[in-house]
C-alpha positions as CSV (number, residue, x, y, z in Angstrom):
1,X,0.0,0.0,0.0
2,X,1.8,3.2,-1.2
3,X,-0.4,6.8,-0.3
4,X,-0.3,9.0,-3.4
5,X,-2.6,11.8,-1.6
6,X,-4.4,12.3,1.9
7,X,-7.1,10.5,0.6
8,X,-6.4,8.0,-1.7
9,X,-3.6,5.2,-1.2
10,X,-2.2,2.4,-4.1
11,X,-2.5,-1.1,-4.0
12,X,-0.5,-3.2,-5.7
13,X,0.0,-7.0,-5.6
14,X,1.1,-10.1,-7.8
15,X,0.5,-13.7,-8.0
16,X,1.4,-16.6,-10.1
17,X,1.7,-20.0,-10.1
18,X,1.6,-23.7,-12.1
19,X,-2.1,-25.3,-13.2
20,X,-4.2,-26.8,-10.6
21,X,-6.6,-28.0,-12.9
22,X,-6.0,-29.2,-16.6
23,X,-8.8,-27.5,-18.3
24,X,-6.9,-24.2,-19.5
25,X,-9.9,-21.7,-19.4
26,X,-10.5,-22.9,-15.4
27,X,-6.6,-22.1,-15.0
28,X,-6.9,-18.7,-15.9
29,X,-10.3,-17.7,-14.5
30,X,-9.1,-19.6,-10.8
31,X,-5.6,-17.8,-11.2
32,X,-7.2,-14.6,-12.3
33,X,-9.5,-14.2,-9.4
34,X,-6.3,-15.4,-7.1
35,X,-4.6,-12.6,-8.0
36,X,-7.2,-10.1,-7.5
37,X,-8.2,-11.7,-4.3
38,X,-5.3,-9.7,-2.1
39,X,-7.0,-6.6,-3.5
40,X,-10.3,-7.4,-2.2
41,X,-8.9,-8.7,0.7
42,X,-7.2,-5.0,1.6
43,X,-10.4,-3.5,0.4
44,X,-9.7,-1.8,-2.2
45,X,-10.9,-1.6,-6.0
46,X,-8.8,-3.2,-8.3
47,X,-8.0,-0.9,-11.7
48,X,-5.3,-2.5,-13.5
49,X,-3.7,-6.1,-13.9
50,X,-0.8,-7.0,-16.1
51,X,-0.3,-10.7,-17.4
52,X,2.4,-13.0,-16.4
53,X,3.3,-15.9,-18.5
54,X,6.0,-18.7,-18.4
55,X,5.2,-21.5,-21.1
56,X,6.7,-24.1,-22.8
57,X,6.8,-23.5,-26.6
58,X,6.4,-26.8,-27.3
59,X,2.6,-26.8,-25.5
60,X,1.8,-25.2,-28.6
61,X,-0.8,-21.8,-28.6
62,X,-4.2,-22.8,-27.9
63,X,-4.1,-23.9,-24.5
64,X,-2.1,-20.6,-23.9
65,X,-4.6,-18.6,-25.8
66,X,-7.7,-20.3,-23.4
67,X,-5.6,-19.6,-19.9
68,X,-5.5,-16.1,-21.0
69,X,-8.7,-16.0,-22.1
70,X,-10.3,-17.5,-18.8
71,X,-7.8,-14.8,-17.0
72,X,-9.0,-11.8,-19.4
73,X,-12.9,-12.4,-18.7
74,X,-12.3,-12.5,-14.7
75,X,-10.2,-9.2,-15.1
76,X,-13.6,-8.1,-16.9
77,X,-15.7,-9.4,-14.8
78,X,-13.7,-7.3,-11.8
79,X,-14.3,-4.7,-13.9
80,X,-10.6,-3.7,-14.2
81,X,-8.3,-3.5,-17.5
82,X,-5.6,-5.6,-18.8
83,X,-3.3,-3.4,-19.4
84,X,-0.7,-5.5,-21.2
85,X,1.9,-8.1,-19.7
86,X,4.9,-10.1,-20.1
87,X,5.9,-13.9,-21.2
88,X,8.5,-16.0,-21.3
89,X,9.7,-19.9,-23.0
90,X,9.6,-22.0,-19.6
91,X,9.9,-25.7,-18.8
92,X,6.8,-25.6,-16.9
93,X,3.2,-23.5,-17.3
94,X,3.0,-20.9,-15.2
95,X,0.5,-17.5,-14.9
96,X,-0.5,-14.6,-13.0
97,X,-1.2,-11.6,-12.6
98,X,0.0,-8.6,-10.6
99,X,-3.3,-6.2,-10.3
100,X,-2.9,-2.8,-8.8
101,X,-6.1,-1.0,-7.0
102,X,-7.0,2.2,-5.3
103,X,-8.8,2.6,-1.9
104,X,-9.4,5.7,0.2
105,X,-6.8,5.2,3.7
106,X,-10.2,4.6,5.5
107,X,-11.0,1.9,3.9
108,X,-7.7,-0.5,4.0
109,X,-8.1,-3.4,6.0
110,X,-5.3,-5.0,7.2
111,X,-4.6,-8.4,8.3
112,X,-3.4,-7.4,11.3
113,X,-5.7,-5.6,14.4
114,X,-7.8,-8.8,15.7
115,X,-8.8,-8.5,19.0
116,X,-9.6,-11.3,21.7
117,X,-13.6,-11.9,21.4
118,X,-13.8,-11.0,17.6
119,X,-15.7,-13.7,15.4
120,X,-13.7,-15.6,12.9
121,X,-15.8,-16.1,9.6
122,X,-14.8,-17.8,6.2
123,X,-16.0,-17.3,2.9
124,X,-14.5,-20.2,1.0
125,X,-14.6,-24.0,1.9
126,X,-11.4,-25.5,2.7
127,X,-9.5,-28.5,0.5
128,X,-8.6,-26.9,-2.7
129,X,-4.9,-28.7,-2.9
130,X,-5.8,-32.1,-1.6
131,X,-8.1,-32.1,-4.5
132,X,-5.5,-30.8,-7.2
133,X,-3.5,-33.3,-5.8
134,X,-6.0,-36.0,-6.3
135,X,-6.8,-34.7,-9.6
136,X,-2.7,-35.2,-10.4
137,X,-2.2,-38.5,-9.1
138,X,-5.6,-39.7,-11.2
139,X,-7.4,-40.3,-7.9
140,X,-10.2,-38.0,-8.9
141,X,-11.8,-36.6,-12.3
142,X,-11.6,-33.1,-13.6
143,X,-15.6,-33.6,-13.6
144,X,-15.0,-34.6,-10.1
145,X,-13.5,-31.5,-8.9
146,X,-15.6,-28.9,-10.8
147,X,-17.5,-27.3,-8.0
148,X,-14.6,-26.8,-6.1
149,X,-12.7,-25.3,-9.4
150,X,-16.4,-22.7,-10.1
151,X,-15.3,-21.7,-6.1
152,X,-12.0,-20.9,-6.0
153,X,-12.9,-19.1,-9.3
154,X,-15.4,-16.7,-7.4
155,X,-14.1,-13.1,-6.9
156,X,-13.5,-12.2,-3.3
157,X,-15.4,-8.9,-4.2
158,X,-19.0,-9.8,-3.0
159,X,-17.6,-10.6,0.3
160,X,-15.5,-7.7,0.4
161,X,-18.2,-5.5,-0.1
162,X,-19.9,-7.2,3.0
163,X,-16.7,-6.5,5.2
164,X,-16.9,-2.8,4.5
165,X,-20.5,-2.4,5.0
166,X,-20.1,-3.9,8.2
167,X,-16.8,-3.2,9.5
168,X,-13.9,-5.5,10.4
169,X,-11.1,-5.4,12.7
170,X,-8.9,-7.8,10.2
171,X,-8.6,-9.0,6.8
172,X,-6.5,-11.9,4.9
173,X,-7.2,-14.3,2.0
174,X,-6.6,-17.7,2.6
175,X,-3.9,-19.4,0.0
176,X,-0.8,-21.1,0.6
177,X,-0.4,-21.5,4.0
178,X,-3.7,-22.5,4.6
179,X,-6.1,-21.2,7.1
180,X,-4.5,-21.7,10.0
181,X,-1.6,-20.8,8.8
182,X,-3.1,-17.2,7.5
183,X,-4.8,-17.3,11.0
184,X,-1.2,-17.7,12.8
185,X,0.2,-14.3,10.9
186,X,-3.2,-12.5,11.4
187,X,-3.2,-13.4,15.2
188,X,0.8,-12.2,15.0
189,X,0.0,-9.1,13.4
190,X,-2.4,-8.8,15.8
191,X,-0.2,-8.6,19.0
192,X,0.2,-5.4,20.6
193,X,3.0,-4.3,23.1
194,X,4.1,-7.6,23.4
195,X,0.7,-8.8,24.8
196,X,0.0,-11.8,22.0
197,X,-3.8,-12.7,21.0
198,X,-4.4,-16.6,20.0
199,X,-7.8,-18.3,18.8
200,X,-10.0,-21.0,19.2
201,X,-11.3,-22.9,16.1
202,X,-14.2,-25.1,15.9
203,X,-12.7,-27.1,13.7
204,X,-16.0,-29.3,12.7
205,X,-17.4,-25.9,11.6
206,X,-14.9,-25.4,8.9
207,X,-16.8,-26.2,5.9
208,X,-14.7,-28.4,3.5
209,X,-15.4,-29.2,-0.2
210,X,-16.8,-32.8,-0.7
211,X,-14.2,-35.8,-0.3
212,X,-11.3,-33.8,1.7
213,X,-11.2,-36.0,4.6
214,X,-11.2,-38.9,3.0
215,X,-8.4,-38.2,0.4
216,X,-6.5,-37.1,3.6
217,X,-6.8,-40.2,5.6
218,X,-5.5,-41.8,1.9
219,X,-2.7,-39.9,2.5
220,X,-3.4,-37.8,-0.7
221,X,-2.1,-34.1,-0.1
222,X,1.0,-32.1,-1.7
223,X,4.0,-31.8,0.4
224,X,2.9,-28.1,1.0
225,X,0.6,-29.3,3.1
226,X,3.6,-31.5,5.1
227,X,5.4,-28.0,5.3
228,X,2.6,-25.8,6.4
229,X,1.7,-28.9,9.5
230,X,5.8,-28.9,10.7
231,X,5.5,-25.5,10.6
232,X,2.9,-24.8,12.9
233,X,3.2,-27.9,14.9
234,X,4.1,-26.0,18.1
235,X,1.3,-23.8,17.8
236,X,-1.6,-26.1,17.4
237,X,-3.2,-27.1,20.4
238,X,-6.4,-29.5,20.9
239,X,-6.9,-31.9,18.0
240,X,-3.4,-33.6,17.3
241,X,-1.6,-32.0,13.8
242,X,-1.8,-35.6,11.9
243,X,-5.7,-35.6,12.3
244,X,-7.1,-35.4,8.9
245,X,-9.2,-33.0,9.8
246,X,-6.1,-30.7,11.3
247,X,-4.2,-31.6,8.5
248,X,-7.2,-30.2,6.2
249,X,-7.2,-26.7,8.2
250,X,-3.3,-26.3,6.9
251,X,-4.1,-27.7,3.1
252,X,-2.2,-24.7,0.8
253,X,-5.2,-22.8,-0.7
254,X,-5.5,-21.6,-4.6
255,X,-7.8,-18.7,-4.9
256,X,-9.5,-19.2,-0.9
257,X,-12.1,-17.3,0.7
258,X,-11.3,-14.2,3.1
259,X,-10.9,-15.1,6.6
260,X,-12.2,-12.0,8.8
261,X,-11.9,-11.0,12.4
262,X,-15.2,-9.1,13.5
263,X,-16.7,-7.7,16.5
264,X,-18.8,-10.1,18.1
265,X,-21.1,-8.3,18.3
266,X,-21.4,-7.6,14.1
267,X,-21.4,-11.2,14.0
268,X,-24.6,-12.2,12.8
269,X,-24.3,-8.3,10.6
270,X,-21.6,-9.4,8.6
271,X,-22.9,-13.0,7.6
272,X,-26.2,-11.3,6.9
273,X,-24.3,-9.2,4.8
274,X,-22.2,-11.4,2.5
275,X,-25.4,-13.8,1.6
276,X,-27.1,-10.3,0.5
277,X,-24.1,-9.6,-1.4
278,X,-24.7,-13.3,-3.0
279,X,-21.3,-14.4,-0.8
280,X,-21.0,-17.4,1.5
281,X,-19.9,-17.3,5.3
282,X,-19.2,-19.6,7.9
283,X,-18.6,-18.3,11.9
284,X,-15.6,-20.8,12.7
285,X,-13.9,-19.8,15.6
286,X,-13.1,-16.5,17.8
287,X,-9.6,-14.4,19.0
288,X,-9.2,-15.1,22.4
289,X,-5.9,-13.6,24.4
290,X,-3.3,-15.9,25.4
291,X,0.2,-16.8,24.2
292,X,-0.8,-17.0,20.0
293,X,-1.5,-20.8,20.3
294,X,-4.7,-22.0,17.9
295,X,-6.6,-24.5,19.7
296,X,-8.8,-26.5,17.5
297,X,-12.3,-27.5,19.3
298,X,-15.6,-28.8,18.6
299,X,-18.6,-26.9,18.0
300,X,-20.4,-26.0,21.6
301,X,-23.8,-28.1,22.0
């Protein structure tokens, strides 16, 4: 975030990565609205966004022209403008975006600012990678994983538009290092004068696409996932890490949902607020004070 005046600050952001899925025109719309999602998640208004494209010559054109196709209509859709971009001859696929956006200083949300008894809602179900994994190793269909590919292909903008009607104390879309690994640097950026905050998750309200669980306990997940569950080992109290449904809470996300702290008291505001918007929203957990551990629960009967 860069301010250009006293009332209007720059966004910028970029994001790029290999194919999840193998259908060329999901690529780019999921990438696409991955890359605008930071954006959204800051809330601001994106304006521009500039291609980014590593390919392999020997791929041949039309799958290219379809990814940027897919990427070009979600860029549309945010109503922004491609304004150009850059390629390269790589080994491997790759494609992005970097987006730049304006907001008023007002209106940025960062994802730091959580405070103990704020609500913890999600916008996106959870499992995204285990099923790109699945789909790599031939353990599921592309057909298979098409409603979790229209998701993660959603804009973050509908529920963005909820947070700032409402109000949020926090902000951060959920990617690579999962949600609770987004939920361990919001509750860090959270901490004050060396007085931490920590959460409690119900981790049976964590709404997961179809078939997660059961890929997990297959042992069907990327090695990002491995990485995000050492990493956060020491902070994960409650349901032990190599539970497949722990493991799930730290599957690397592509194009997630926003993950917002709210006053407890906007609760029930804010999810009223993101189905009017036509956005989903889940109330999984709280901030609580304490040492920044995440304690993973069951839902209270």
């Amino acid at each position: 975030v860069f301010q250009l005046t006293p009332d209007l600050c720059l966004v910028q952001t970029v994001d790029f990565f290999t194919p999840i899925v193998d259908d060329p025109w999901w690529f780019g719309q999921i990438t696409a609205a991955n890359a605008l999602s930071d954006i959204y998640a800051m809330g601001a208004r994106p304006l521009t966004a500039m291609n980014l494209v590593a390919w392999p010559v020997s791929l041949g054109m039309e799958p290219l022209a379809e990814i940027l196709r897919g990427g070009a209509e979600k860029v549309a859709e945010a109503g922004a403008e491609l304004a150009g971009g850059h390629s390269i001859d790589d080994l491997e696929p790759k494609y992005g975006l970097a987006v730049t956006g304006v907001a008023r200083p007002e209106e940025i949300v960062y994802n730091g600012g959580a405070r103990p008894g704020d609500a913890l809602v999600l916008t996106k179900r959870i499992g995204i990678g285990v099923l790109a994994t699945a789909l790599k190793r031939g353990v599921l269909s592309e057909d298979a994983m098409l409603p979790a590919a229209r998701e993660a292909a959603e804009l973050n903008a509908a529920a963005a538009r909820a947070m700032q009607q409402v109000g949020v104390h926090a902000a951060t879309d959920v990617t690579g290092f999962g949600l609770l690994g987004h939920l361990s640097e919001m509750l860090d950026a959270s901490s004050v004068g060396g007085a931490r905050v920590g959460a409690r998750v119900f981790a049976d309200a964590v709404p997961l696409h179809h078939g997660v669980l059961e890929l997990i306990a297959d042992e069907v997940y990327a090695g990002g996932l491995r990485s995000n569950r050492d990493y956060l080992a020491g902070r994960i109290e409650g349901l032990p890490v190599g539970d497949p449904l722990a493991l799930a809470l730290v599957d690397p996300q592509t194009s997630g949902g926003l993950l917002l702290a709210v006053p407890p008291e906007r609760a029930a505001d804010l999810l009223d607020a993101l189905r009017a918007e036509g956005a989903q929203g889940w109330l999984i957990g709280e901030v609580t004070g304490g040492h920044g551990s995440i304690v993973l629960l069951q839902r209270p009967a």
